[in-house]
N, C-alpha and C positions, 0 to 999 in steps of 0.2 A: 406798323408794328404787327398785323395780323400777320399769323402764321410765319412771321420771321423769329430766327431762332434769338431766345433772349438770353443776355448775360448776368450773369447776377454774382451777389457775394453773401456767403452764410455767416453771422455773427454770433458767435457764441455756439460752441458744438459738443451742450452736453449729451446724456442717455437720449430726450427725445427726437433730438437731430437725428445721431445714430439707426435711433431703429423707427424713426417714422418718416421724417426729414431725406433723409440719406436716401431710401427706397422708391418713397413716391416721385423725388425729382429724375430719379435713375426707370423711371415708368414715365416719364414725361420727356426724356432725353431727346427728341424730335423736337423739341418748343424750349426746354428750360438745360442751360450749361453755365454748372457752377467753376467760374474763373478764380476762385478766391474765397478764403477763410479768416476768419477771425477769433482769437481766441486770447487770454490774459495768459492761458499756462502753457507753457512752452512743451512741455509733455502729452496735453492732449490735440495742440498742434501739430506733434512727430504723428500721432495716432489717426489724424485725418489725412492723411496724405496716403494711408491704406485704401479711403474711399473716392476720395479724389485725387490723383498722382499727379495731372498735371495743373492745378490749382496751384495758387501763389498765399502765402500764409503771410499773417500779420498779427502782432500782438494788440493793435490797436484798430480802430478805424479810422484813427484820426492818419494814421502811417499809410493805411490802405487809399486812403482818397487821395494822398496825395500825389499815391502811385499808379492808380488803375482811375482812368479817365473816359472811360469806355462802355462802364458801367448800366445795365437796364433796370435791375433791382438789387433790392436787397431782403435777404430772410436773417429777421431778428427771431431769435433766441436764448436770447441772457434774463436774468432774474430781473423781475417787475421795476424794481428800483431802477433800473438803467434806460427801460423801453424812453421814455420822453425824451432823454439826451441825444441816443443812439438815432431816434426818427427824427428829430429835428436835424441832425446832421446828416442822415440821407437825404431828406427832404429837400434840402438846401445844395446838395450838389446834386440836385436832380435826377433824384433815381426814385421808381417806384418803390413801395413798401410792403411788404407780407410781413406781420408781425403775431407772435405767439401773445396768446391772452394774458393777464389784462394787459389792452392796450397801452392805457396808461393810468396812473392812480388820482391823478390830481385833476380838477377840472378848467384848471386855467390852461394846465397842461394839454387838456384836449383841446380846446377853444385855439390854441396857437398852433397844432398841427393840423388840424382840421383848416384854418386858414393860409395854412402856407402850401397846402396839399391841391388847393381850391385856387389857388393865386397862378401855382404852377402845373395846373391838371397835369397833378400826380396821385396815381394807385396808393389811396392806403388799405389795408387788406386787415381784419384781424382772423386770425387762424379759428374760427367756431366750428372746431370738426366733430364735436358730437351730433352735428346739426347732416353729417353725411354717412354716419350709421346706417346700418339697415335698419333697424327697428325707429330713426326715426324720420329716416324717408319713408316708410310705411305709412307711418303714423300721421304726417304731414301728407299724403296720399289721400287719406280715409279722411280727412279733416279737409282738405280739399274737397272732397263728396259731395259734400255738405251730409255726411249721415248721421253724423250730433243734433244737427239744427243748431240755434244761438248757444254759443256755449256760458255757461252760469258759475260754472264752479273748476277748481283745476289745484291738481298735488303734484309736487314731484319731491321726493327722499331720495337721498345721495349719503350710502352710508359707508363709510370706511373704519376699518378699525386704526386704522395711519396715515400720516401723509405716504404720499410717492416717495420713491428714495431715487434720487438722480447722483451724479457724480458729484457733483456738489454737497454732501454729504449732511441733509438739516436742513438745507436754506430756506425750507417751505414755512418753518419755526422761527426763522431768522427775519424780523421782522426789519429790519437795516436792508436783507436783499428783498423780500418777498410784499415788505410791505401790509403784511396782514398774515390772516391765519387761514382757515375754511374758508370764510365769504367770498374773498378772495379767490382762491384755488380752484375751487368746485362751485362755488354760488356764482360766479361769472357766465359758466357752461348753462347752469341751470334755468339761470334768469334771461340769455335767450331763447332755450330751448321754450320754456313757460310761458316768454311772448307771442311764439309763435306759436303755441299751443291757443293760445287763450286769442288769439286774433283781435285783440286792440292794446293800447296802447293806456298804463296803469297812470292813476290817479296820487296816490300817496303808498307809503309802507308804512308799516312795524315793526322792528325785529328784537330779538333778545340773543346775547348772544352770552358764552359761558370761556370761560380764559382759562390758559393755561397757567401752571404752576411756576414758571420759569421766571429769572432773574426779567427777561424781556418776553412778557407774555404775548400769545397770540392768541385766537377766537378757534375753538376746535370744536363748538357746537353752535350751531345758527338756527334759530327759527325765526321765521318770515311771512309777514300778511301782506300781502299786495290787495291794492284794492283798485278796483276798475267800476268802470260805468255798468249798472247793473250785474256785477259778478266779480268773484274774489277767489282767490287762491293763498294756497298756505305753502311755505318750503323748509324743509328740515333738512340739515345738511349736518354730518358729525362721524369726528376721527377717532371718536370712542364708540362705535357702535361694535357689538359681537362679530357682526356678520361684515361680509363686504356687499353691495346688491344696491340698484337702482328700481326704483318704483315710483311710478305715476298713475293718476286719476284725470279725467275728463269727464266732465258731465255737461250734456246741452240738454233742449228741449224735446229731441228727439231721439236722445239715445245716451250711451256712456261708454268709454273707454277704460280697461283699466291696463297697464303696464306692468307687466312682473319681470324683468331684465331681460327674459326671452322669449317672453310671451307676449301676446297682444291679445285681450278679449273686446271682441265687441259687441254688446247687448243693448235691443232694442226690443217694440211690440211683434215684431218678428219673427225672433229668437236669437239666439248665441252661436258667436263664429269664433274660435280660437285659433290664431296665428301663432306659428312656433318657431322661434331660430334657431342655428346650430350653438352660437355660441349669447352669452350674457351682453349687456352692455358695458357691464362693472368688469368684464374680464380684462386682465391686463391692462396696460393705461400708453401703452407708443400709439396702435390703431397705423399701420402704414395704410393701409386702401381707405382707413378714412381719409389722411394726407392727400391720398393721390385724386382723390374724390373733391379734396376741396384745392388742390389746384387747376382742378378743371374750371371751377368757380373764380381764382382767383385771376386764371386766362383770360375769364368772359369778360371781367370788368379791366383789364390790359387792353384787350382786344376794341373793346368799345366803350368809348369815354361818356357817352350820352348814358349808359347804365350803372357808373357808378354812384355812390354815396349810401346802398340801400345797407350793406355791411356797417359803413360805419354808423350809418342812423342808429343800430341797431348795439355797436360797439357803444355809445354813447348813452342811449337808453340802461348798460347793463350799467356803466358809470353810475350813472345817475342812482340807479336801485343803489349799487354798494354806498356811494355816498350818504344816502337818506337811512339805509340802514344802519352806520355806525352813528347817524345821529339821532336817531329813535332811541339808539341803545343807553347813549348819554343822557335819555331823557326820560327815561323811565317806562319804555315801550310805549313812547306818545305816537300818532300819524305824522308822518313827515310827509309833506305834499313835493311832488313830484310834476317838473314844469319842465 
């Protein structure tokens, strides 16, 4: 498979196919040709054949597999609720996976694609492209260092005044497609960004989380304690905040980090270095060069099958967190232990 040219089909081709999806693969065109799309609505199927003309369109996937036999991946993009069906049915007609977060919601549901992916070494991918930002390949850079020393403490806030608005008009609210509220959405991104920040692997949670008003409510405010081996972190995530802006904290024994969306300070007995980007992390929410950033990532583990599972470890770990976290919440913000 190295460096041969792979085939794939895109499922679901809402806003962030369009504008993150759509560009990054069209920057990979030498490795990645989208043969095929998928969609439920027949008008945003007329609208993808602007980005792909000669792609074969399907309302289904169950219609597409039975057509295109030829198939190297597939890039899921449909609401949470679907991802488990949609990968077990690639999985099964043996095609790699690239799948937008969350992987999937349920944990039996993981445990069955994770073994059928394992059975048939095939790619499951999940999309963690905040993880190829520039502020946090930096930041993953300097923590590489070792210029923290053992890190003890760690924040990250994720504030929105809203959800995203995609074509899908709501669905982030719609707990039928989404499956959840913030935790969900943005506590996914967070919880491995913070793993990898905090460099081991947490013990139990806490969370509390606050609902929305609606006939079918969802969680629009999430605070979170993770707790690790000698060091803890706290995470605030909410779609009622003033402002839009991402902020993080790092603290080791030899230094501290702090994160202001495009900024980076690093303060130790030294002194202070402050890093500054062009743009925020909170800016905008498609990110194409982070896409095309992480299908460079998603090639490595195509390319070479002795490197895979380190994504999905890591897809699984955020499981786990959301898991423990909606049952901390049913419990009175007791520690949920995390195995």
């Amino acid at each position: 498979m190295q460096n041969s040219k792979l085939k794939g089909a895109i499922i679901g081709f809402g806003e962030v196919v369009k504008k993150a999806h759509v560009p990054a693969f069209l920057n990979h065109k030498e490795r990645f040709e989208i043969r095929a799309i998928v969609d439920i609505n027949r008008e945003t199927l007329n609208q993808a054949k602007k980005y792909f003309p000669q792609a074969a369109r399907y309302s289904s996937l169950e219609k597409l597999l039975n057509k295109e036999k030829n198939l190297d991946f597939a890039d899921i993009a449909s609401p949470p609720m679907l991802h488990a069906k949609l990968i077990n049915q690639a999985l099964a007609a043996n095609i790699h996976v690239l799948c937008e977060k969350p992987l999937v919601l349920d944990t039996k549901d993981f445990a069955q694609i994770k073994k059928l992916s394992e059975e048939k070494n095939l790619c499951l991918f999940t999309a963690h492209n905040w993880k190829n930002s520039p502020q946090m390949l930096k930041i993953k850079k300097l923590l590489d260092s070792g210029i923290l020393g053992n890190i003890h403490y760690g924040e990250f806030h994720t504030l929105r005044q809203r959800p995203s608005i995609s074509s899908l008009k709501g669905w982030r609210k719609d707990p039928k497609l989404s499956g959840g509220g913030i935790l969900i959405d943005h506590g996914w991104h967070v919880f491995y960004l913070l793993l990898n920040m905090m460099r081991k692997n947490p013990f139990s949670i806490s969370a509390k989380l606050e609902m929305s008003q609606e006939e079918n409510p969802v969680d629009e405010i999430a605070n979170c304690k993770i707790h690790f081996d000698k060091a803890s972190a706290v995470i605030h995530l909410s779609w009622k905040s003033p402002v839009r802006k991402n902020t993080a904290a790092i603290y080791g024994d030899k230094g501290l980090l702090l994160f202001n969306d495009n900024s980076i300070i690093i303060e130790n007995q030294n002194g202070k270095e402050e890093i500054k980007f062009e743009t925020g992390l909170s800016q905008g929410s498609a990110h194409p060069e982070w896409m095309t950033s992480l299908l460079s990532d998603f090639l490595e583990e195509l390319d070479n099958p002795e490197k895979r599972g380190l994504n999905l470890k890591e897809a699984e770990m955020c499981l786990k967190l959301i898991k423990g976290s909606l049952k901390s919440n049913a419990n009175n913000y007791s520690a949920i232990e995390i195995n």
